[in-house]
Every structure is written in structure tokens, then in C-alpha cells.
Phi, psi and omega in degrees: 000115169304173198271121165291137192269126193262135183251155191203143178294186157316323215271320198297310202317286147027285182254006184266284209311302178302324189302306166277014189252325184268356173298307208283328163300316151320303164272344177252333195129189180272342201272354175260352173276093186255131175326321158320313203269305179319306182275335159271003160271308182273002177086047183234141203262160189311300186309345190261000148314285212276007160343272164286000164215040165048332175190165162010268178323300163333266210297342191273320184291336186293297171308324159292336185294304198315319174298338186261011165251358167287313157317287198311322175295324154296318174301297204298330187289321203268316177254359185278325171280354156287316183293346176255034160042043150249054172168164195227160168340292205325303176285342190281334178275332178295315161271033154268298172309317193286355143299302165298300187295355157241059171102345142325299183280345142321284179336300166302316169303312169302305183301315168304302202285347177288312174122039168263100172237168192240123176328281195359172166198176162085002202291340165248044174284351180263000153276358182266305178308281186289306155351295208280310147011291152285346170281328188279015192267284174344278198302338180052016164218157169318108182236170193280149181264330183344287175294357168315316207282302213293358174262329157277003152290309158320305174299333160299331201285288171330278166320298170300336189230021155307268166007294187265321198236009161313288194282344178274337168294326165267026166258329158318354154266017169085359183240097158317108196291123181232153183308010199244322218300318227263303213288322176303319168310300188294005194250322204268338198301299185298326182279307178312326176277346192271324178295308165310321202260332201076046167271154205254043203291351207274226193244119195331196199217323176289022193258141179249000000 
């Protein structure tokens, strides 16, 4: 009996090709998403893959954008509910980590040292936004956004690159990885901005 062939437009192959590409980055790493490996979890020959992402790279690079709109969208999710007094420092780091951890921050990492960078900017201005908010709520004077900007970039920087390079930096501090480490770090991440920046946690006065 012949096979019926299912036909989809670009954008459905499209994101049937990513979904399982972000299946294979979740369970192996960046080294298991192979082109090979993509079209036989969807049921495509290797050419109707790179079709659609011209190569390997073309699809590593495609899946990182995609992981940096799942990010942007936990920020957006994260800080519209901070600025409404439903979240603390605490969830913006935590849903922001829980991305890079399931195989983003491999990813990224892996996509740099290849000689890849990516234009975009901006991808955390509503944590730059609501951080510096709080602070001028806390300081009641004008202050610079500058250092906002330069702690969450320390903090994005931090977050992307746990995965691959977390536990060797903090053995180099004298701390031996244990299942608590990752979380203890992230715990230090939250004091630290809130102490430094002066965040403001407590609850608007303007809330409705």
C-alpha cells in the first residue's frame, strides 16, 4: 500500500522541524540535533530538512532564535506580572534559567565559539524596565540606568552559560558540585540584584 504523503505548508513544516529539533536539544545536547536525527523523528527525508534551514547550522541557528523567543516571552510574562505585584526578582530569574537549562545555553554557547553572533539586542529591556522601576520607586531620585543595564547583562551572561560552564567556575572557587549548587548560585543571583540595585519588592501603593 502506498504511503500517503502529508502535505504542510512552509511555516507548519517549519515548526514540526523545530519542535523536534527542541525534543532532541532537551534530551542530548546541541550534539544530538543532527539533521538525520530531525527528519526521522518527523517523518522527512534528510533534503526536505535542510529545505527549510539550507543546513545543519541554518536549523541550530534557527532553534536558537526560537529559544530566545521563548525567553522573550517568559520576560514579558514575568515582568508584566511584577510590575502588578504578582512576582518577585526571584521568578524573572527563574524563568529566564529555565530555558538556558533545557539546552539553550549549551546551544548558544556552542553557536559562539563556532563564530556565530546575533544582532538582536534588547531581548531583556522589560527586565531592565522593571528592575530600574523599582529602584526609583526604593531611591525617590533619578538614577542612571546604566548599572541596571550592566547587572542584567551580568546576569544574562551568568544564566547562558550555567550549562556548559557553572560547576567549573565554581570549582575554582573551592565549591564541588553538588545537586543544591546550581540552585544556591541562583539564590545569590536574586540577593544580589536586589541589594545592589536597591529593588523595591514591596507591594505598590498604586495597585489596583
Amino acid at each position: 500500500m502506498a504511503t500517503t504523503r502529508v502535505r504542510r505548508s512552509p511555516d507548519e513544516a517549519r515548526a514540526l522541524i523545530l519542535a523536534a529539533a527542541e525534543e532532541l536539544l532537551i534530551e542530548g545536547g546541541p550534539a544530538a540535533v543532527q539533521v538525520r536525527a530531525v527528519a526521522s523523528r518527523v517523518g522527512m527525508t534528510d533534503a526536505g530538512v535542510t529545505h527549510h534551514f539550507t543546513s545543519r547550522d541554518g536549523l541550530l541557528v534557527a532553534l536558537l532564535r526560537h529559544g530566545g523567543g521563548k525567553i522573550r516571552t517568559a520576560v514579558i510574562d514575568a515582568t508584566s506580572g511584577w510590575i502588578n505585584d504578582g512576582a518577585r526578582v526571584a521568578d524573572l530569574v527563574e524563568r529566564i534559567a529555565a530555558v538556558y537549562s533545557s539546552g539553550y545555553g549549551q546551544l548558544v554557547v556552542a553557536l559562539s565559539a563556532a563564530g556565530w553572533s546575533d544582532d538582536d539586542v534588547g531581548l531583556l529591556n522589560p527586565v531592565v524596565d522593571a528592575l530600574h522601576a523599582a529602584r526609583r520607586r526604593r531611591a525617590g531620585r533619578r538614577i542612571s540606568q546604566t548599572d541596571t543595564r550592566l547587572a542584567v547583562a551580568a546576569l544574562h551572561q551568568a544564566l547562558a552559560t550555567e550549562s556548559a560552564y557553572g560547576a567549573a567556575f565554581r570549582r575554582s572557587a573551592g565549591l564541588y558540585e553538588n545537586a543544591r549548587q546550581t540552585e544556591q548560585q541562583r539564590r545569590w543571583w536574586v540577593h544580589t540584584l536586589v541589594t545592589t540595585l536597591d529593588i523595591d519588592e514591596s507591594p505598590r501603593s498604586d495597585a489596583r
